[in-house]
C-alpha positions in Angstrom: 0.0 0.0 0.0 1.3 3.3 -0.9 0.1 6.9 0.6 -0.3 10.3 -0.9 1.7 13.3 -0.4 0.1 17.1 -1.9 0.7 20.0 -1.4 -0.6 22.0 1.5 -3.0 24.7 -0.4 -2.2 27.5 2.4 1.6 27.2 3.0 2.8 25.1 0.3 4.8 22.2 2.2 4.5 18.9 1.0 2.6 17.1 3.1 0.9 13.4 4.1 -2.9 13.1 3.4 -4.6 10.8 5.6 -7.1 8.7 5.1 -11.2 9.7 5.2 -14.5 8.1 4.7 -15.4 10.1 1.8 -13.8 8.4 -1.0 -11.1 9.7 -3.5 -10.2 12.6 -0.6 -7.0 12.8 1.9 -6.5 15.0 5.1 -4.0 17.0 4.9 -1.9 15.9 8.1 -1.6 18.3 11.4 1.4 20.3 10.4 3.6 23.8 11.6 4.1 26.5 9.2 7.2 27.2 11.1 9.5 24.4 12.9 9.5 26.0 15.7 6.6 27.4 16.0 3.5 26.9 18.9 0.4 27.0 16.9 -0.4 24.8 13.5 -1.1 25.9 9.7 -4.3 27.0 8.8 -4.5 24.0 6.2 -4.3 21.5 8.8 -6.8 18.8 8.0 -8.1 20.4 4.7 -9.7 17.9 2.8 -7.8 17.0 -0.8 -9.0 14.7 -3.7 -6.0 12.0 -4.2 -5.9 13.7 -7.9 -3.8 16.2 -6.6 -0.9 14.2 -4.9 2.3 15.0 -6.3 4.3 11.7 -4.1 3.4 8.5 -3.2 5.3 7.3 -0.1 5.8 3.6 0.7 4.1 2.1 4.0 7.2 1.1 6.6 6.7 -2.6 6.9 5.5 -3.7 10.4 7.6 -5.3 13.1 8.1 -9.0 13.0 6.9 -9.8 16.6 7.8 -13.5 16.0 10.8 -15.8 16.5 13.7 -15.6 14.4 13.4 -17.4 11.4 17.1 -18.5 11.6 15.6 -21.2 14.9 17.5 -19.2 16.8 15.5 -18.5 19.8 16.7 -16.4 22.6 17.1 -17.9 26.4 15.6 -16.0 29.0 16.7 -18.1 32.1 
């Protein structure tokens, strides 16, 4: 599964959309105009149609939370 990246239409950063029930659309993610700054963009959680992402970023892979695949398995006593 890959997710969008679009522009932010008040600041212009590239940012993640997030999912949403309505289909075809992303949330713009919470985001800061400024790194350091206290309060958050204005275009925080605009909704976006998927049309206009300009990335598609990979989904990390989740954590193996199994025993090694090697047989080694680790002694706790």
């Amino acid at each position: 599964m890959t997710l969008p990246r679009a522009v932010c239409p008040v600041c212009a950063r590239t940012v993640a959309l997030k999912p949403t029930r309505r289909a075809g659309h992303g949330s713009v993610t919470d985001h800061k105009r400024e790194r350091k700054s206290l309060s958050l963009c204005p275009g925080s959680e605009t909704h976006l149609p998927y049309t206009e992402a300009n990335a598609w970023q990979l989904e990390i892979p989740a954590l193996r939370s199994g025993p090694a695949e090697d047989g080694d398995s680790l002694r706790l006593f």
